[in-house]
N, C-alpha and C positions, 0 to 999 in steps of 0.2 A: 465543370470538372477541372476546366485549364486553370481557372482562378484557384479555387483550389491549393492545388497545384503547386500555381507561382506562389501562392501566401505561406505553403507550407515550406516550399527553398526559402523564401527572405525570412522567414522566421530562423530555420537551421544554421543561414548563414550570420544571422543578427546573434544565433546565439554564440557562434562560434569568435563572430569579432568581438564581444562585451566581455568573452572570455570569466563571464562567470557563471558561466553553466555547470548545472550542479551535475553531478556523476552520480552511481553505483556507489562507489569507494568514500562519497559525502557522507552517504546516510550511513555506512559504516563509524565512520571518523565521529560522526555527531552519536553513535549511539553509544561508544566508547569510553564518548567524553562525559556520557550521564546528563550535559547539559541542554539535550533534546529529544524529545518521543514523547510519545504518551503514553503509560503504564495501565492497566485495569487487571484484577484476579475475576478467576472464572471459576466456578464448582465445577468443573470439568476434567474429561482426562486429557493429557499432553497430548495423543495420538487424536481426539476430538477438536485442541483447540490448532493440532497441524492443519488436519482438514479443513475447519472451518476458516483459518487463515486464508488458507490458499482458496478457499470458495468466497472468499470476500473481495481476492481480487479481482480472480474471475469475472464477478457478477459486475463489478466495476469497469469492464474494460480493458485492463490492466494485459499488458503484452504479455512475451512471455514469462515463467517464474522461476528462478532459479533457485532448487531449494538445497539446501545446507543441512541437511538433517540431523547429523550426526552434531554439527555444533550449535544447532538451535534456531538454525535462523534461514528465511527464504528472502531471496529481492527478485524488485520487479521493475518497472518502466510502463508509466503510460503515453502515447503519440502525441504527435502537435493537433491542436484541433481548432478550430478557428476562433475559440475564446483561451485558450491555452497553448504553450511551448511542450507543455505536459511535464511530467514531472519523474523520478524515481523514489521509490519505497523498499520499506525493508520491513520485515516483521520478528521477531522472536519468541520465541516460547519455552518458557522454563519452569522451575520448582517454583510456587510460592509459598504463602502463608499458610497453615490448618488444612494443610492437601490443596489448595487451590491451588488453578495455573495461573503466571502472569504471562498476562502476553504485554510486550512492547510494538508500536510503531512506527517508523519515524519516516514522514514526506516530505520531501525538498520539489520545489518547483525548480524545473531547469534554466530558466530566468526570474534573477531574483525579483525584476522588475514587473513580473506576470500576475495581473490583479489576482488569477482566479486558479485555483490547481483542482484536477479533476477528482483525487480522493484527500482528505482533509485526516489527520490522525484523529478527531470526533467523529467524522464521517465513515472513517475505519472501525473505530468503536461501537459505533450506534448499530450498522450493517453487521459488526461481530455479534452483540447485545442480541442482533433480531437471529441472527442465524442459531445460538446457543439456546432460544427458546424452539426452534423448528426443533432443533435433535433430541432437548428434552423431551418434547414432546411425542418424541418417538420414529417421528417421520423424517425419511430423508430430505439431503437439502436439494433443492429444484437446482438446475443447471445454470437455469437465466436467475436473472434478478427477480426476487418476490415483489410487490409493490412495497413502498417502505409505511 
């Protein structure tokens, strides 16, 4: 547990000194600029694909979530974990095409240097893809993570 611990400060402090530790306000600025996230429409409603967002991070891990309802969009933060600095995320949800929703997501690893980040924007997708077939299908979505 002390190991732990120490590795979780020299990581917070390593990311503080490299000073390129991504923020909240990153994934904002990157979604802004269109030249980051990843896109997908869903046959769904906006209020389905809110829920299912926010049960995506959950199921992930994913700290608290701060949602933004009224302008479309939640962020989050995942912790240091001993293959990760962890990272933050943002999701959005709006109009798309023929009634479908788009949802965007955009993940920044907290160091840029960090081989591996705990939810990947495919991996946000894929876990979306799985959860929009639980609700099609009628049943709600389980609180933990389904097997994927």
């Amino acid at each position: 547990m002390k190991l732990i611990r120490l590795i979780s400060i020299c990581m917070a402090v390593t990311c503080m000194v490299l000073s390129g530790c991504a923020s909240v306000n990153d994934v904002l600025v990157a979604k802004e600029s269109g030249k980051e996230g990843l896109t997908h429409e869903y046959a769904i409603t906006q209020d389905q694909a809110w829920d299912i967002a926010r049960t995506v991070f959950r199921w992930e891990g994913a700290d608290g979530i701060e949602e933004h309802r009224t302008e479309g969009y939640m962020l989050t933060s995942s912790g240091v974990s001993l293959a990760s600095s962890g990272s933050v995320m943002g999701a959005w949800v709006e109009n798309g095409a023929d009634g479908k929703v788009k949802v965007t997501v955009v993940t920044k690893r907290r160091v840029k240097t960090d081989l591996f980040i705990p939810l990947s924007e495919e991996g946000f997708h894929r876990r979306f893809t799985q959860a929009v077939a639980i609700v099609k299908s009628g049943k709600k979505l389980p609180l933990t993570s389904p097997a994927s």
